[in-house]
N, C-alpha and C positions, 0 to 999 in steps of 0.2 A: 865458804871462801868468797864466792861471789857477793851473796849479800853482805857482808862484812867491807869486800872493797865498795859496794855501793854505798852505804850506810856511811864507811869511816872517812871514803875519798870522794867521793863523787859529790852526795848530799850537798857537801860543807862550799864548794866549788860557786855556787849560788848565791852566796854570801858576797862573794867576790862579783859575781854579774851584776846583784843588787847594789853596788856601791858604785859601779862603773856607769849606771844610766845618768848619761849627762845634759840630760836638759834640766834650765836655769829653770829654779822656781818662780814666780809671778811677784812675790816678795822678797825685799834685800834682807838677809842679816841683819838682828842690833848692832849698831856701833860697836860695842865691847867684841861682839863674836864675829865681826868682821875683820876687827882690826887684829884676833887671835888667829883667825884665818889665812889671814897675808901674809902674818907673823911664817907659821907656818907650811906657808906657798899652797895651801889645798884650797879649791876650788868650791865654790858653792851651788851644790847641784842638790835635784834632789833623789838621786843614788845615796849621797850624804843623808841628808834628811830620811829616808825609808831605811838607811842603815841604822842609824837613830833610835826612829823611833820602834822598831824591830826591835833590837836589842834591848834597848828600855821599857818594850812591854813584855818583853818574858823575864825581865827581871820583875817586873812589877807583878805578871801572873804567879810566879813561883811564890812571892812573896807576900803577895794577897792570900794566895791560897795557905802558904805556910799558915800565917798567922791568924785566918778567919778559921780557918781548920781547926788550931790547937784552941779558940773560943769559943766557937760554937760547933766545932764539928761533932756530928750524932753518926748520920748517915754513912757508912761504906758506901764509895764509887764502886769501886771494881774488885775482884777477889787477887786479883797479880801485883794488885800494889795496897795492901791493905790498911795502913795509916793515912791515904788517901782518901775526902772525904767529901760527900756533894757540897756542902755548905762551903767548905774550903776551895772547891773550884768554883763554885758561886762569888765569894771574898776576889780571886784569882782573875773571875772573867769581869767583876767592874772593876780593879785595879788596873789591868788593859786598856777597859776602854777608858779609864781617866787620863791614862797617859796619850794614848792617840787626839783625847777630846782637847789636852792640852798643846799639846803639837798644831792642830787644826787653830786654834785659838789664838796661840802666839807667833807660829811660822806661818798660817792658812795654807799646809798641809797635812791630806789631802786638798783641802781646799772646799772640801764638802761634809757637814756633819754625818749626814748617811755612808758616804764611803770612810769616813771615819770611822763607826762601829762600825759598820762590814771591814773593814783591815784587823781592827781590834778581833774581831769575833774569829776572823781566821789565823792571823797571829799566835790568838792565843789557842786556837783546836790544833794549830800547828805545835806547841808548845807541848800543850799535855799529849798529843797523841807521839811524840816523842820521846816524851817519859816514863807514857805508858810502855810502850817496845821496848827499853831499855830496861823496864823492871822485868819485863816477861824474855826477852834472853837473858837476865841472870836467873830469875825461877829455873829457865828450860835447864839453864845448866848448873842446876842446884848452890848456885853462890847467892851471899846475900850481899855482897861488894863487889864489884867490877874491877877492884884492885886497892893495894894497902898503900898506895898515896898519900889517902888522904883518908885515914883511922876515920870509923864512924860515920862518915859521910857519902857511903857508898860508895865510893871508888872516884877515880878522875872524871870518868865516861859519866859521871851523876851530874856533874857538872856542865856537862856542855851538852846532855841528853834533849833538851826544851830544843835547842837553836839547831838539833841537826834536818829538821823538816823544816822549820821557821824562814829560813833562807829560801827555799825553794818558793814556798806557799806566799810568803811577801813576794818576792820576785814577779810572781803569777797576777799578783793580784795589782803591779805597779806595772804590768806590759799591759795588762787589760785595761788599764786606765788610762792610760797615755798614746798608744799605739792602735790600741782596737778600733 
């Protein structure tokens, strides 16, 4: 029960600290995504931006890995999640960093290529070791779906498994850069 409120409530909470840090990036918005911005009345912080590019590199690691996996994957990662594959989280962890490298490149946030892969690199350890947990409480409890939501796709919780550590660990890693 405990871990469960931490895990389902707490975690996700961070997500929300992440988008609230509100100092102004050093670079203005493109025109287009300024004037979508205003449209909108939201503020350009970079809370926004590490919200971003957070959320766009566990999609990009899921989906590196998806895809480098089912091409080249050989190697079993781990025995709790067994379609899981080194190669695939290799594919996973430079889809990451291309997304942060792109972020740094077009917004110059971080603002630095080195903390650039270091957010990537944690991002994305945040990602998979989220997923990893999420496969090993359904092992521990003999399910191979976390619920029939979503036929096939392991359950709802498979879906948002990457992003429940991912908010914390970006979070950590955008107070240490800014405030430390």
């Amino acid at each position: 029960l405990i871990f469960g409120l931490f895990y389902c409530a707490y975690l996700p909470t961070f997500w929300i600290r992440l988008r609230g840090v509100s100092i102004i990036p050093t670079v203005p918005p493109p025109e287009i995504l300024a004037r979508l911005l205003d449209w909108m009345n939201v503020e350009w912080t970079v809370g926004l931006l590490a919200t971003f590019i957070s959320a766009l590199s566990v999609v990009a690691a899921d989906t590196g890995a998806f895809v480098g996996g089912k091409l080249t994957g050989r190697t079993p990662l781990i025995s709790i999640s067994p379609n899981k594959t080194v190669e695939g989280a290799a594919w996973g962890f430079v889809a990451s960093v291309a997304v942060t490298l792109a972020f740094n490149y077009w917004f110059v946030f971080p603002g630095n290529t080195v903390v650039a892969v270091a957010f990537a690199l944690v991002v994305y350890a945040a990602s998979v070791f989220g997923d990893l947990i999420e496969s090993s409480m359904k092992r521990a409890a003999g399910k191979k779906d976390s619920g029939q939501l979503l036929p096939g796709h392991g359950g709802i919780l498979d879906r948002f498994d990457s992003y429940i550590f991912t908010g914390v660990l970006a979070y950590a890693v955008l107070y240490w850069w800014y405030y430390w």
